[in-house]
PDB file with one MODEL, atoms N, CA, C and O in Angstrom:
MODEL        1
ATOM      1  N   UNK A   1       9.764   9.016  15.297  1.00  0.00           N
ATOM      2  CA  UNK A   1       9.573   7.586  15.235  1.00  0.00           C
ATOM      3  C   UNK A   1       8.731   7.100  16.420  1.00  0.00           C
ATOM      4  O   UNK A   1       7.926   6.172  16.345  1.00  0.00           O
ATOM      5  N   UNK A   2       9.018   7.886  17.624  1.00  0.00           N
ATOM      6  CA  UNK A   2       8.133   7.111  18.317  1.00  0.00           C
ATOM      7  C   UNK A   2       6.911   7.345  18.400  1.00  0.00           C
ATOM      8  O   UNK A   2       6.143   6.620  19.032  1.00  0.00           O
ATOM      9  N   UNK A   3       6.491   8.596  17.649  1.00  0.00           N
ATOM     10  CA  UNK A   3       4.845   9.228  17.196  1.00  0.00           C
ATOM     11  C   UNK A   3       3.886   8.337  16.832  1.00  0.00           C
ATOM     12  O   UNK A   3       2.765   8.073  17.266  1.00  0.00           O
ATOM     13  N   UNK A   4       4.910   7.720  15.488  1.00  0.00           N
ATOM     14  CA  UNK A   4       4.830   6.507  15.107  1.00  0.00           C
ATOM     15  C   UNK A   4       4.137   5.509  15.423  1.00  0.00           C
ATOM     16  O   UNK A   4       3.029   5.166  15.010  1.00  0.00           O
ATOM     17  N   UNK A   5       5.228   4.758  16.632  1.00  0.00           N
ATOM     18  CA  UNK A   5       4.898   3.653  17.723  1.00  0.00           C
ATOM     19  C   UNK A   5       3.775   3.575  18.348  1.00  0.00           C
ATOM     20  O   UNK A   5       3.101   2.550  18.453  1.00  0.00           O
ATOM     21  N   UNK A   6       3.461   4.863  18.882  1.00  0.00           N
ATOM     22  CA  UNK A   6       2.319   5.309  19.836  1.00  0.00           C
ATOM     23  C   UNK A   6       1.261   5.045  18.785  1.00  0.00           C
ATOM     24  O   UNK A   6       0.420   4.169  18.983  1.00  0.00           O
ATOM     25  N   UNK A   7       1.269   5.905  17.461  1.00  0.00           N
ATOM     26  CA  UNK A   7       0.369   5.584  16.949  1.00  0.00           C
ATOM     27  C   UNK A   7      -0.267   4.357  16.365  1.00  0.00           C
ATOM     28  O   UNK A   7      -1.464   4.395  16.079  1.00  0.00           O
ATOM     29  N   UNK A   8       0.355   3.405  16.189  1.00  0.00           N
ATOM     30  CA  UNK A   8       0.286   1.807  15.608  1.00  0.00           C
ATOM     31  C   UNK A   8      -0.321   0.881  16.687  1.00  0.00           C
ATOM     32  O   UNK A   8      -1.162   0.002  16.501  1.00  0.00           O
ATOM     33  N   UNK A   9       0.406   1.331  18.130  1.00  0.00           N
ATOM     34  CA  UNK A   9      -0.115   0.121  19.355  1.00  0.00           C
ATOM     35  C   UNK A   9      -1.529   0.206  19.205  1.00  0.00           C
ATOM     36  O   UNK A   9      -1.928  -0.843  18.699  1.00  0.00           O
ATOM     37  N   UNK A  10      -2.639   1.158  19.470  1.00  0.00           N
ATOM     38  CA  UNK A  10      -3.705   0.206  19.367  1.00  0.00           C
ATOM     39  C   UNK A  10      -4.251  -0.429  18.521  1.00  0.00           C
ATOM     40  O   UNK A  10      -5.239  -1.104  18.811  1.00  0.00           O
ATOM     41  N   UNK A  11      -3.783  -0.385  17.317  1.00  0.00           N
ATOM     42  CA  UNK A  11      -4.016  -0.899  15.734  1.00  0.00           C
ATOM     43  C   UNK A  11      -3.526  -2.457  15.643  1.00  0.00           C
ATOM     44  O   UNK A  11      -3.495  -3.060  14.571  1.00  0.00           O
ATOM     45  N   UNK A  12      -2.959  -3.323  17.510  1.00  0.00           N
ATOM     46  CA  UNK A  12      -3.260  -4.325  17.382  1.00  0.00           C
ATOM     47  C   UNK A  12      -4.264  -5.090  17.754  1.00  0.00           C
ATOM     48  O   UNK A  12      -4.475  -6.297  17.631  1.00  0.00           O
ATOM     49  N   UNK A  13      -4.888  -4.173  18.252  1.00  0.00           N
ATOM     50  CA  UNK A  13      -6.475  -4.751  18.036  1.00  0.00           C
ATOM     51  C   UNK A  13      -7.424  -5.233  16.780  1.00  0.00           C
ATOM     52  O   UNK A  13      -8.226  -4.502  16.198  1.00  0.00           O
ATOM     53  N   UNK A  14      -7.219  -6.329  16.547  1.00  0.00           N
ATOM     54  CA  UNK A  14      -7.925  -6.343  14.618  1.00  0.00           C
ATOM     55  C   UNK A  14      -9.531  -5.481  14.740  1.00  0.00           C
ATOM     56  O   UNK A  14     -10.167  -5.064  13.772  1.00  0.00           O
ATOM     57  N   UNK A  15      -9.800  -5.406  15.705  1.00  0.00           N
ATOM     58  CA  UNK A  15     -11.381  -4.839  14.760  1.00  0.00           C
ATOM     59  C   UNK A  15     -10.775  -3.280  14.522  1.00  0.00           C
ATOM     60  O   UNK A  15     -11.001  -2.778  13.421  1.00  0.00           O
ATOM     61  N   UNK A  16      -9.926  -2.409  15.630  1.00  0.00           N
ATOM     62  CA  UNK A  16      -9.370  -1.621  14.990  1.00  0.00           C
ATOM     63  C   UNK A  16      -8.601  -1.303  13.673  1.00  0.00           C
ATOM     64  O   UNK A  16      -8.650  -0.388  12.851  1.00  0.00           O
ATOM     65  N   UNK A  17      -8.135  -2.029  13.766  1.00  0.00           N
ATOM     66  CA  UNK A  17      -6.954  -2.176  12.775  1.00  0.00           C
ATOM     67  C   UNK A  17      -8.039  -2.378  11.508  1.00  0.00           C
ATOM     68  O   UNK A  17      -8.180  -1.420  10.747  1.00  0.00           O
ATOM     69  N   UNK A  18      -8.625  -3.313  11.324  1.00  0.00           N
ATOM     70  CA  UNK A  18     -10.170  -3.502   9.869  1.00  0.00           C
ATOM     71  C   UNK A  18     -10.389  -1.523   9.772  1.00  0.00           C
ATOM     72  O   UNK A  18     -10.366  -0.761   8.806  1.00  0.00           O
ATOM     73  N   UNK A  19     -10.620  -1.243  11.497  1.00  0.00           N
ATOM     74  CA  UNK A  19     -11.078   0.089  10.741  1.00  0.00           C
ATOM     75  C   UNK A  19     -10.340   1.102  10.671  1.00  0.00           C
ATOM     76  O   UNK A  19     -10.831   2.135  10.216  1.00  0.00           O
ATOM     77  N   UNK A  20      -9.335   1.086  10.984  1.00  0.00           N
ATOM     78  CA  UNK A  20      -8.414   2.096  10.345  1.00  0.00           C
ATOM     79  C   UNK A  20      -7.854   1.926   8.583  1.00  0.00           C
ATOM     80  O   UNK A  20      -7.304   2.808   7.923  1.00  0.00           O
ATOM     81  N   UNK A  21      -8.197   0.536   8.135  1.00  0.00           N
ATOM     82  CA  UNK A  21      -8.090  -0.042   6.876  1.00  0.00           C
ATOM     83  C   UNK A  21      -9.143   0.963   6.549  1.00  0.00           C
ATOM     84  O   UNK A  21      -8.434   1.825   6.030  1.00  0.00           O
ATOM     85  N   UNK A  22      -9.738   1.193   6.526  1.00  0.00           N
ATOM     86  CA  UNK A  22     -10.831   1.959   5.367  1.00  0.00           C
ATOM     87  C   UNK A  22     -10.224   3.330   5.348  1.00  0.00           C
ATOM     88  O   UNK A  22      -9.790   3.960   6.312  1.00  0.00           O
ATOM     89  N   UNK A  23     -10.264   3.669   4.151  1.00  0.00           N
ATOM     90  CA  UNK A  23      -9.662   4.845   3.854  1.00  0.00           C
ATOM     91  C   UNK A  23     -10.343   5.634   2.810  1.00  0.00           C
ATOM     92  O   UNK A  23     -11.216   5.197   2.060  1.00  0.00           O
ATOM     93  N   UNK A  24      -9.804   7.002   2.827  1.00  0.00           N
ATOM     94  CA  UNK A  24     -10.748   8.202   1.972  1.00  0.00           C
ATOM     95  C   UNK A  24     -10.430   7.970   0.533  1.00  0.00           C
ATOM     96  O   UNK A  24     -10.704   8.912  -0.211  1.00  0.00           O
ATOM     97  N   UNK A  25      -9.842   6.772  -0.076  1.00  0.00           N
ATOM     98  CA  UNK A  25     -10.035   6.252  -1.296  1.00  0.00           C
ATOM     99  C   UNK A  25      -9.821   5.382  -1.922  1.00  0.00           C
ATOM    100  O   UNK A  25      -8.691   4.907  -2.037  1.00  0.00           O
ATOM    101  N   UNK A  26     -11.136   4.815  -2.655  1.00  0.00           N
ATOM    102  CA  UNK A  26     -11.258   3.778  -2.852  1.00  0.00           C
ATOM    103  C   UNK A  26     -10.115   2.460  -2.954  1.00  0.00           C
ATOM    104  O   UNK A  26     -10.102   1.425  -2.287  1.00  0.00           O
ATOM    105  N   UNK A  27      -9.062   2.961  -4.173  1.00  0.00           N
ATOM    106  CA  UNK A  27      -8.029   2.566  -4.379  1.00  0.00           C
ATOM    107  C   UNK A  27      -7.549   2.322  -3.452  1.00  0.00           C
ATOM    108  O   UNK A  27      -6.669   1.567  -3.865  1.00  0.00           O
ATOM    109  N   UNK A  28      -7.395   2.386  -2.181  1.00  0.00           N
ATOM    110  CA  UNK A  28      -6.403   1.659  -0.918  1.00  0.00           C
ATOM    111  C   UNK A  28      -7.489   0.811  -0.309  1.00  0.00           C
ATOM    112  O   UNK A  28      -7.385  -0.339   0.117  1.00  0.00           O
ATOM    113  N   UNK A  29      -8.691   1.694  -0.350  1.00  0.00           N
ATOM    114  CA  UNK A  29      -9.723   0.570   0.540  1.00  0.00           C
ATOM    115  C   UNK A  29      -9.610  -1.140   0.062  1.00  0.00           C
ATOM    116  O   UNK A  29      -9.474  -2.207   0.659  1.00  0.00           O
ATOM    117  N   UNK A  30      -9.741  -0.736  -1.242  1.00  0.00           N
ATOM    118  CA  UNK A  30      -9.315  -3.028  -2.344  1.00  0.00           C
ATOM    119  C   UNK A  30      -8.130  -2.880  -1.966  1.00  0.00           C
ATOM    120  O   UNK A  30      -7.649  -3.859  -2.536  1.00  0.00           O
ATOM    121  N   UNK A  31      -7.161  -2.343  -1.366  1.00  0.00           N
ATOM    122  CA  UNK A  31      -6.312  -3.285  -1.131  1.00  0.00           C
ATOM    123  C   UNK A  31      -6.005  -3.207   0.154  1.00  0.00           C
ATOM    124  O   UNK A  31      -5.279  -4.183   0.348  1.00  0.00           O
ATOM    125  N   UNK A  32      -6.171  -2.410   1.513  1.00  0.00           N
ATOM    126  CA  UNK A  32      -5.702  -2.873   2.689  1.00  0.00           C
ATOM    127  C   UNK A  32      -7.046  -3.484   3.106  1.00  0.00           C
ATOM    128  O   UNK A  32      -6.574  -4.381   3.806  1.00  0.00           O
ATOM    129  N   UNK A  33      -8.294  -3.650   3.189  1.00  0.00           N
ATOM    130  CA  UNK A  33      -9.032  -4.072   3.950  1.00  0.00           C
ATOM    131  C   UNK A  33      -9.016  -5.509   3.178  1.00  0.00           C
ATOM    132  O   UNK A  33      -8.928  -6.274   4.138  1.00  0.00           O
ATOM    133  N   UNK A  34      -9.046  -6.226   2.156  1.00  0.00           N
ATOM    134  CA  UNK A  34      -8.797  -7.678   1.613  1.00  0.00           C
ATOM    135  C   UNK A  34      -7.709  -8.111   1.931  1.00  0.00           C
ATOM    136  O   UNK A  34      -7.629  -9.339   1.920  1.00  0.00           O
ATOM    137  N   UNK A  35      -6.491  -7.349   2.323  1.00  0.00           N
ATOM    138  CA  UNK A  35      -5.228  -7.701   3.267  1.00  0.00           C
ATOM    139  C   UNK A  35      -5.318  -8.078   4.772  1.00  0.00           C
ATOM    140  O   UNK A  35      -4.545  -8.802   5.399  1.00  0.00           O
ATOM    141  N   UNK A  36      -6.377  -7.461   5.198  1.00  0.00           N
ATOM    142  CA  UNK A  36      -6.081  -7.891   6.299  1.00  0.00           C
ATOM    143  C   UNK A  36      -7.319  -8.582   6.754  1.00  0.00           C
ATOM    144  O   UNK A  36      -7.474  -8.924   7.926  1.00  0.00           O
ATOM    145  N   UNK A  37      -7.857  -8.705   6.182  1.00  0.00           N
ATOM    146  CA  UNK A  37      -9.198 -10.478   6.283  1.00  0.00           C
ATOM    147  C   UNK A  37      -8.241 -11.845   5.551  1.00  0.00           C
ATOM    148  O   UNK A  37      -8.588 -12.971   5.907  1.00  0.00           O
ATOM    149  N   UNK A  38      -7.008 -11.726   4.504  1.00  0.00           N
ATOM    150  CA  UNK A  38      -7.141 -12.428   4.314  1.00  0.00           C
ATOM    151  C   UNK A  38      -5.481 -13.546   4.386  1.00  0.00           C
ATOM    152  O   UNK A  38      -5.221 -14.742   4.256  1.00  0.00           O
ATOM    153  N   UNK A  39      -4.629 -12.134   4.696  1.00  0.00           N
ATOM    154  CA  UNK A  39      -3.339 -12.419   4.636  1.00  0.00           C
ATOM    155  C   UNK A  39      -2.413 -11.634   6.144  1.00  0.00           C
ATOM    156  O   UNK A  39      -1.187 -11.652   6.263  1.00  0.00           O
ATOM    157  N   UNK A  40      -3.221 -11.110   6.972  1.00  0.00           N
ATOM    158  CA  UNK A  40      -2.711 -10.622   8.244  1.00  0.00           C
ATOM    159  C   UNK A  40      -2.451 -11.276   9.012  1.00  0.00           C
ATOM    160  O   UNK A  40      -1.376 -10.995   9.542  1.00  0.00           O
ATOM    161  N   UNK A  41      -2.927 -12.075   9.376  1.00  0.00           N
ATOM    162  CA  UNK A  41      -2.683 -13.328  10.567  1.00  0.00           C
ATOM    163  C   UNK A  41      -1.747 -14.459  10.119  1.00  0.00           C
ATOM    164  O   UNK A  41      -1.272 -15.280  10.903  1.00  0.00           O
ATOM    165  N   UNK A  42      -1.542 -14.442   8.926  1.00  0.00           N
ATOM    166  CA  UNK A  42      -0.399 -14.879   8.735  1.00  0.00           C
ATOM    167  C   UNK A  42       0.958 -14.274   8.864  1.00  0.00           C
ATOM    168  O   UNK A  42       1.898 -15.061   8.752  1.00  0.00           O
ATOM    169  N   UNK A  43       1.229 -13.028   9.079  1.00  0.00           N
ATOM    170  CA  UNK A  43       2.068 -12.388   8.560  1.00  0.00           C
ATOM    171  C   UNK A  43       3.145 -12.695  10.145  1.00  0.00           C
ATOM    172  O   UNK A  43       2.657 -13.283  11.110  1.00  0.00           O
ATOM    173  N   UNK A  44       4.618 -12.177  10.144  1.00  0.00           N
ATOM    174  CA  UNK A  44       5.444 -12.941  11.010  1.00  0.00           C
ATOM    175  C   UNK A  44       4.773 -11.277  11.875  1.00  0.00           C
ATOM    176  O   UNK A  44       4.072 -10.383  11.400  1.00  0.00           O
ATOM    177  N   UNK A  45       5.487 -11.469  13.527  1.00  0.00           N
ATOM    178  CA  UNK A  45       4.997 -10.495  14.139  1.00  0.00           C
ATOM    179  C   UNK A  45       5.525  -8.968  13.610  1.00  0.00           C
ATOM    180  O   UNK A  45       4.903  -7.906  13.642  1.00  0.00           O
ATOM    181  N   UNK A  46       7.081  -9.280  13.046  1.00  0.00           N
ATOM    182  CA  UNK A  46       7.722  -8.180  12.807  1.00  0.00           C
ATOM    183  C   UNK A  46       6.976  -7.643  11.336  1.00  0.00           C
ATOM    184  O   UNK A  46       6.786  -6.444  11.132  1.00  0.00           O
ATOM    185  N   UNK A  47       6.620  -8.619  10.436  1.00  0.00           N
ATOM    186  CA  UNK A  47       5.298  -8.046   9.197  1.00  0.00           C
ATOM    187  C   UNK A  47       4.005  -7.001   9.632  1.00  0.00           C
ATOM    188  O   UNK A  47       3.744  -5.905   9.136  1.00  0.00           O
ATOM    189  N   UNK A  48       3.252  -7.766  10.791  1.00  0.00           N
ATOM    190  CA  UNK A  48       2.601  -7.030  11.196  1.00  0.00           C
ATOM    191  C   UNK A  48       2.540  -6.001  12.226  1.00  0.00           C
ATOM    192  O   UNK A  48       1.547  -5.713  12.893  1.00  0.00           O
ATOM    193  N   UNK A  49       3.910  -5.378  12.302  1.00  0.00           N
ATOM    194  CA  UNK A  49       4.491  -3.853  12.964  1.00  0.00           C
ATOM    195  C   UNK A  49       4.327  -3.145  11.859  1.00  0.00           C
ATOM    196  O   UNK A  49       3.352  -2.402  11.751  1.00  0.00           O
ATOM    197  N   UNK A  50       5.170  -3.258  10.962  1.00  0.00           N
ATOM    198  CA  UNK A  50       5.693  -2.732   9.407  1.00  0.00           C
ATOM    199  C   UNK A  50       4.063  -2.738   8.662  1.00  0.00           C
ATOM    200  O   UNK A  50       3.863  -1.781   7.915  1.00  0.00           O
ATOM    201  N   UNK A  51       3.361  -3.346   8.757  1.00  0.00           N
ATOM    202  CA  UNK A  51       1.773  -3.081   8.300  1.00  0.00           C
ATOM    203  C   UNK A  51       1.250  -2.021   9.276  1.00  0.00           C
ATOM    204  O   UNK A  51       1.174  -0.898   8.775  1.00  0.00           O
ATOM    205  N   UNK A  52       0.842  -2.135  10.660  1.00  0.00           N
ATOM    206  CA  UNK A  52       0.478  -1.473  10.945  1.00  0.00           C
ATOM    207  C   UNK A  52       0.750  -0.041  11.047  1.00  0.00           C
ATOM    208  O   UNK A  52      -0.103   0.842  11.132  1.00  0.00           O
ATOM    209  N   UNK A  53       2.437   0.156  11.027  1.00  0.00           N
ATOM    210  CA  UNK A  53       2.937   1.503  10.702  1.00  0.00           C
ATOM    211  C   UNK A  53       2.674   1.798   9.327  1.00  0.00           C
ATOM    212  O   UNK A  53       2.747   2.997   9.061  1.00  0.00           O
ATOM    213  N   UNK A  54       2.380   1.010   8.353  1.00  0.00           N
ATOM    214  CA  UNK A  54       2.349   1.508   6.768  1.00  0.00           C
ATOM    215  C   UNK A  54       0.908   2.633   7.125  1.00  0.00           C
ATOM    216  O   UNK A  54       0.816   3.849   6.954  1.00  0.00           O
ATOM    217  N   UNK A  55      -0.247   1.481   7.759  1.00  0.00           N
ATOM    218  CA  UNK A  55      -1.631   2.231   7.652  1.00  0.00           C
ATOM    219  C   UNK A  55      -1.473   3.786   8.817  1.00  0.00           C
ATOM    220  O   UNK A  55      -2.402   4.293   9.445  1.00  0.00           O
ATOM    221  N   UNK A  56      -0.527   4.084   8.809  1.00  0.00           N
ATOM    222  CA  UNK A  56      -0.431   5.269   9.584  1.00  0.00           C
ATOM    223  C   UNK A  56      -0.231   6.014   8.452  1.00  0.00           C
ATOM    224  O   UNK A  56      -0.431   7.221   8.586  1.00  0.00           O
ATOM    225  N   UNK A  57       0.064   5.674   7.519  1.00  0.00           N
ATOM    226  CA  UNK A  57       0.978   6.756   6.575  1.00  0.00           C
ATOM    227  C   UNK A  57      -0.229   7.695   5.966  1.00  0.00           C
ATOM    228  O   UNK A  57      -1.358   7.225   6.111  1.00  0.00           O
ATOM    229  N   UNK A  58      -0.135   8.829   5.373  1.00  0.00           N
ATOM    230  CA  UNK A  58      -1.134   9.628   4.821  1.00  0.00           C
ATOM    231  C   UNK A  58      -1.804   9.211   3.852  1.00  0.00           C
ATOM    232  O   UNK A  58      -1.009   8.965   2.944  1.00  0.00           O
ATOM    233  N   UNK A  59      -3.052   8.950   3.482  1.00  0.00           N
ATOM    234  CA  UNK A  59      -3.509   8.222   2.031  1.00  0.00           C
ATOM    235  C   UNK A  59      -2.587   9.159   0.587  1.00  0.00           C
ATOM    236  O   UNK A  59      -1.748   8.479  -0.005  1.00  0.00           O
ATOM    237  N   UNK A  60      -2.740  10.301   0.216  1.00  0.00           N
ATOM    238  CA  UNK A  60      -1.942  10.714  -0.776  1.00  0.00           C
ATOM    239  C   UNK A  60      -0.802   9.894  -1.074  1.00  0.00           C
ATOM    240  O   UNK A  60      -0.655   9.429  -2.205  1.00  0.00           O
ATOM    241  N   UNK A  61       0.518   9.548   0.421  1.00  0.00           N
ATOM    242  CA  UNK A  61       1.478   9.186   0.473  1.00  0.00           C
ATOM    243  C   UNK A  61       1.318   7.488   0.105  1.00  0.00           C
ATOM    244  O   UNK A  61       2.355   6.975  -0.315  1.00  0.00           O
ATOM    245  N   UNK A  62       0.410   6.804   0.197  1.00  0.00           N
ATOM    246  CA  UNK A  62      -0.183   5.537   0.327  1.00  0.00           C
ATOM    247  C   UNK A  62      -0.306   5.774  -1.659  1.00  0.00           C
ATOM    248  O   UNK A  62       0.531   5.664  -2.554  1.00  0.00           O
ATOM    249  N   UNK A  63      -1.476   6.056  -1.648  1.00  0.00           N
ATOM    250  CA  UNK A  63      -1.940   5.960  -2.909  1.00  0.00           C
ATOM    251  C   UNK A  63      -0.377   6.121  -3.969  1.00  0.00           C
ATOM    252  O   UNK A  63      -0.134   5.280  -4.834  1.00  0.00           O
ATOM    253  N   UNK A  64       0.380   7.100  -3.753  1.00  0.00           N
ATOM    254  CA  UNK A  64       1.553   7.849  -4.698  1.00  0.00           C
ATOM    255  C   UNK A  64       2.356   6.084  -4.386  1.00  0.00           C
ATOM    256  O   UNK A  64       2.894   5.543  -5.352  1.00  0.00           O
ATOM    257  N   UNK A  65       2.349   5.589  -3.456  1.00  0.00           N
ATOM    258  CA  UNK A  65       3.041   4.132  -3.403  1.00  0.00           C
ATOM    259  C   UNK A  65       2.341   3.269  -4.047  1.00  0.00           C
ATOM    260  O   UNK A  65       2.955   2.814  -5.012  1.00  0.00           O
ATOM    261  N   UNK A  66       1.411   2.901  -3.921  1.00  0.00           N
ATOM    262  CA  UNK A  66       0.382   1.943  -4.170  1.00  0.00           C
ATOM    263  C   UNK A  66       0.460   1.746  -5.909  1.00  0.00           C
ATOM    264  O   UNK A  66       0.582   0.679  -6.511  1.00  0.00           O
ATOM    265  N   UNK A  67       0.369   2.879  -6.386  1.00  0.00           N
ATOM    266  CA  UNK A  67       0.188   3.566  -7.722  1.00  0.00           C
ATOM    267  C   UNK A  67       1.435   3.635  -8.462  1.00  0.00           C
ATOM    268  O   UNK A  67       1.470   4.204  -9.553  1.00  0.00           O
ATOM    269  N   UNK A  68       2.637   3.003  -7.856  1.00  0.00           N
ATOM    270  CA  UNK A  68       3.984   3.389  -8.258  1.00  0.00           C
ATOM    271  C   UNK A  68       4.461   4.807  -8.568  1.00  0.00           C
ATOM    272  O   UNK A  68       5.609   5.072  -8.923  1.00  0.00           O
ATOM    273  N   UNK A  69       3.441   5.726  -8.397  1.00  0.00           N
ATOM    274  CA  UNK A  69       4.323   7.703  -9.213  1.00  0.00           C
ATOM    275  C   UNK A  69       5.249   7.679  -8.226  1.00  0.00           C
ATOM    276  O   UNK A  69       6.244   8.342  -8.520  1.00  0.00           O
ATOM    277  N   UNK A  70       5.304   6.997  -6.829  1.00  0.00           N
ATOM    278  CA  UNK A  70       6.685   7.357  -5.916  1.00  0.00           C
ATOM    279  C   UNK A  70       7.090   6.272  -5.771  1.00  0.00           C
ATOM    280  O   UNK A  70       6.586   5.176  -6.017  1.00  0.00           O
ATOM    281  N   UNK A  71       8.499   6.709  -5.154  1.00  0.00           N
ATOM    282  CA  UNK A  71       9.087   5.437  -4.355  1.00  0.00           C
ATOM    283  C   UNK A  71       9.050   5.526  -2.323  1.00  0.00           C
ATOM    284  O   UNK A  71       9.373   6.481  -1.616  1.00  0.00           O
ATOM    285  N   UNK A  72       8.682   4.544  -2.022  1.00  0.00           N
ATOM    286  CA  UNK A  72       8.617   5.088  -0.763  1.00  0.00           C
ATOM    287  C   UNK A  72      10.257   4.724   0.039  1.00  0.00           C
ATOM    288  O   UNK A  72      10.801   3.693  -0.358  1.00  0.00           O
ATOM    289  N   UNK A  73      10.726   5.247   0.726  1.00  0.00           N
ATOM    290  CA  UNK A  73      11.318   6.216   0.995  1.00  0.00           C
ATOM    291  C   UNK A  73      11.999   5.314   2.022  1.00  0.00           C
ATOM    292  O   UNK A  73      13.226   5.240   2.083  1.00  0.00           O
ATOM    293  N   UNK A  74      11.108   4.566   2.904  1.00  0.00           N
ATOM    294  CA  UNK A  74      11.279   3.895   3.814  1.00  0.00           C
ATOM    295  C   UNK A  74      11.956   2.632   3.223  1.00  0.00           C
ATOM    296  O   UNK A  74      12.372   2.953   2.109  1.00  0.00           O
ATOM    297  N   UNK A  75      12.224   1.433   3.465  1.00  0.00           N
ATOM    298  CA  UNK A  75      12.938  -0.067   2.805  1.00  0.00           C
ATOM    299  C   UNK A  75      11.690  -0.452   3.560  1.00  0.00           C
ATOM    300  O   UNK A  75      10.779  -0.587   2.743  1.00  0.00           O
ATOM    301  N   UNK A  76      11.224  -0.717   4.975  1.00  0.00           N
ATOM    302  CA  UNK A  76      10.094  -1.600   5.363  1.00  0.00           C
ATOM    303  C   UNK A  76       9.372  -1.358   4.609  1.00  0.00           C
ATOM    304  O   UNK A  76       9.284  -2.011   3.569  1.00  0.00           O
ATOM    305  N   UNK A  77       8.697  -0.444   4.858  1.00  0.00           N
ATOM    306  CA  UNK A  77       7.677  -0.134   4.371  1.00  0.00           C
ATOM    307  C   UNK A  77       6.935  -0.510   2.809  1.00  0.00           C
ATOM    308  O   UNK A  77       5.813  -0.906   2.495  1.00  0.00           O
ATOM    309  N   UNK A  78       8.592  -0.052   1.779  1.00  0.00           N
ATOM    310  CA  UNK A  78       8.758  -0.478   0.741  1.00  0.00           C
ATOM    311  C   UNK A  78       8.159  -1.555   0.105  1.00  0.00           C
ATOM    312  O   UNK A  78       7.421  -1.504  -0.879  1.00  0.00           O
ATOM    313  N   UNK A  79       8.593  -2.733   0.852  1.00  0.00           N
ATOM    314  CA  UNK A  79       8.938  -3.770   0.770  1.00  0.00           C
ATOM    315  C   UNK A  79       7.215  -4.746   1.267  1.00  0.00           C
ATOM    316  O   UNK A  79       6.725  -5.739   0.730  1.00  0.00           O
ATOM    317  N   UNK A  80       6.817  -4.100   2.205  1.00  0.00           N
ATOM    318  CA  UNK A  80       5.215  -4.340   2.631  1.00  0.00           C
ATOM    319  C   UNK A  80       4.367  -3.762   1.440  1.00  0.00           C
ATOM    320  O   UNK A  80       3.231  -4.188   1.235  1.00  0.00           O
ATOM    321  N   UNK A  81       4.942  -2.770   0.645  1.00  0.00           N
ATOM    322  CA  UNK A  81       4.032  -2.424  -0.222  1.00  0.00           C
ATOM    323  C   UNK A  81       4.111  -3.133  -1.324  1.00  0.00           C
ATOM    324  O   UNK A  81       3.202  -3.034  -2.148  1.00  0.00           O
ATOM    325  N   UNK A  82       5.553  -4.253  -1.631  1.00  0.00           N
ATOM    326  CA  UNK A  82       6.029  -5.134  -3.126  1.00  0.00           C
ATOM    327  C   UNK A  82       4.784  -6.094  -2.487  1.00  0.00           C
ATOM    328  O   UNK A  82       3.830  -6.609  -3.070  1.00  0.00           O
ATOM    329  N   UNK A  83       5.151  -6.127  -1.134  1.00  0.00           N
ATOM    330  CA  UNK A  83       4.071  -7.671  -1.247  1.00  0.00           C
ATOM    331  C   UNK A  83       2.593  -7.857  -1.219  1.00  0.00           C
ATOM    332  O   UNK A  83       1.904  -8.860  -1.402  1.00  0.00           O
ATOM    333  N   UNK A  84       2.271  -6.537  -0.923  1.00  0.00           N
ATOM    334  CA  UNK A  84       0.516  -6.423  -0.446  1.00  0.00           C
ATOM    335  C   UNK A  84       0.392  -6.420  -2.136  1.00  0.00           C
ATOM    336  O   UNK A  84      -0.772  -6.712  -2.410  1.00  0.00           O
ATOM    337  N   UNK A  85       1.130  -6.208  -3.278  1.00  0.00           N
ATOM    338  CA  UNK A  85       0.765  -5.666  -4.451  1.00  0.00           C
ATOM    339  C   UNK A  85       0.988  -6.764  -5.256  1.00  0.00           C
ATOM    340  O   UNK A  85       0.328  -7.029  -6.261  1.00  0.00           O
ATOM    341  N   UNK A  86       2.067  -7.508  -4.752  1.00  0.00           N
ATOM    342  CA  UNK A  86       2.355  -9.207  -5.283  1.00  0.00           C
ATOM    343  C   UNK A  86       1.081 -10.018  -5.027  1.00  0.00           C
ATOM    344  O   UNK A  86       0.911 -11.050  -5.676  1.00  0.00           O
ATOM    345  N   UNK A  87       0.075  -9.579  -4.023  1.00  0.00           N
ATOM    346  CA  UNK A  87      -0.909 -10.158  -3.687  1.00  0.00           C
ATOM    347  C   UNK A  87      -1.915 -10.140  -4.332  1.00  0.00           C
ATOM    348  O   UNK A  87      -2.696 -11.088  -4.411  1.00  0.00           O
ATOM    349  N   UNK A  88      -2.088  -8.673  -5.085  1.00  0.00           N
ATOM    350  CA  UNK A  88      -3.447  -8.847  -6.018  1.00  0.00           C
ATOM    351  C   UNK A  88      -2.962  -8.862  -6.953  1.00  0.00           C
ATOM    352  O   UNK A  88      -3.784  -8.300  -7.677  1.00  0.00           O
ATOM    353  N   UNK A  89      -1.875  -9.201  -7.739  1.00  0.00           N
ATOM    354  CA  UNK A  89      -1.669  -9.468  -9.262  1.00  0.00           C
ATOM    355  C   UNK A  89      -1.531 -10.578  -9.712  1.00  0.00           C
ATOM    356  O   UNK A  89      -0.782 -11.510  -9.418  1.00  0.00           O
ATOM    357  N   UNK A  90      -2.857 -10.341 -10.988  1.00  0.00           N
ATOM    358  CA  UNK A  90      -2.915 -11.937 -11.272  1.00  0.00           C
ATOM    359  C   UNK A  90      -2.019 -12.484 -12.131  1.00  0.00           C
ATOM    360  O   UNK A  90      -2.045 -13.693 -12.362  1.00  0.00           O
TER     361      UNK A  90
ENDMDL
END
């Protein structure tokens, strides 16, 4: 967990954080980089921990969430993924 931690702190830097949003496929790229131009700075501080630890996660592990074939495993995390997904459905 605290691998974790370490890994997320500089990801509060937003121009970092934009570029750690891009990812090796497409399918996550539409949805974390339009997340966080357009709904990040809103988010409470403890939202945007639980985001920035999500974009740590492995894209496979991302996508298998994103995509519903898994359940993720975590409840935060989970739960960042109902809403980033509540976000693009029209």
């Amino acid at each position: 967990m605290e691998y974790i931690r370490q890994a997320e702190e500089p990801l509060k830097d937003k121009r970092r954080l934009r570029w750690a949003c891009r990812r090796g496929m497409l399918e996550l790229d539409v949805l974390f980089a339009p997340f966080v131009e357009e709904a990040y700075d809103d988010l409470t501080e403890e939202q945007k921990a639980v985001f920035r630890r999500l974009i740590t996660c492995d894209d496979p592990d991302l996508f298998a969430w994103f995509m519903g074939h898994q359940k993720c495993p975590d409840p935060e995390l989970a739960d960042m993924v109902a809403f980033m997904l509540s976000r693009v459905k029209v």
